[in-house]
C-alpha positions in Angstrom: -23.6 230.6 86.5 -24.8 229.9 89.9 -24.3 232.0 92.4 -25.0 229.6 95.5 -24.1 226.4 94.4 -26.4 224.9 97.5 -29.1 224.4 95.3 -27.5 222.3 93.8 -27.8 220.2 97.0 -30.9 221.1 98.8 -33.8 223.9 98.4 -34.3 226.6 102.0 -37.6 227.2 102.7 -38.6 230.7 103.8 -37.4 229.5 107.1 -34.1 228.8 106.6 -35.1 224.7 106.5 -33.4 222.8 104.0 -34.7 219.8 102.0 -32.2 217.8 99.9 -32.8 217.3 96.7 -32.5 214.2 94.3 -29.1 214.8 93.8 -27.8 216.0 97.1 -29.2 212.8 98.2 -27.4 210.6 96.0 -24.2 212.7 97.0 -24.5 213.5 100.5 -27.0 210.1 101.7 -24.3 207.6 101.5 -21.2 209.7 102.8 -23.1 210.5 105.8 -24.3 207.8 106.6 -20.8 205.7 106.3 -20.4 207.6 109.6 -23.8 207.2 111.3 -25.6 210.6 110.5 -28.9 210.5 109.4 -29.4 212.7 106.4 -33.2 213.1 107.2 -32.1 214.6 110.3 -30.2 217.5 109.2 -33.1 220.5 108.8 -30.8 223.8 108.3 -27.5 224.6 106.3 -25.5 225.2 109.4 -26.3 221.2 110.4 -25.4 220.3 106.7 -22.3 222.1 106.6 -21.2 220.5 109.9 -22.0 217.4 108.3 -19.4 218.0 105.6 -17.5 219.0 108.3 -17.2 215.4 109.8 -17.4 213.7 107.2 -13.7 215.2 106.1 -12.6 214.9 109.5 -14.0 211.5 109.6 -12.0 210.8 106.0 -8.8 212.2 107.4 -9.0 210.4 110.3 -9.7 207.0 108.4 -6.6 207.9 106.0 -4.0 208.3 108.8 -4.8 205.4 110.4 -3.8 203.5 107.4 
């Protein structure tokens, strides 16, 4: 079992710099960009997990308002 299910997602350099992989593109790409992030742009896992972050606050926010 995976211990850090990241990888998953994206690959850290030995500088803490993430690159997404296949799948975390196909995952992450289209949610982020349905609210104007660029996933390109995010380069550490701190960015990426803020990304999630708005995404679900972006979600909720979308759901209320329904």
């Amino acid at each position: 079992m995976l211990d850090d299910l990241s990888s998953i997602w994206y690959t850290k350099d030995a500088e803490d710099r993430i690159t997404y992989t296949k799948s975390g593109r196909e995952v992450y790409g289209p949610l982020f960009e349905a609210i104007g992030i660029n996933i390109d742009e995010i380069t550490t896992p701190a960015e990426h997990e803020e990304a999630v972050a708005a995404t679900v606050r972006e979600k909720l926010k979308t759901r209320r308002n329904r």
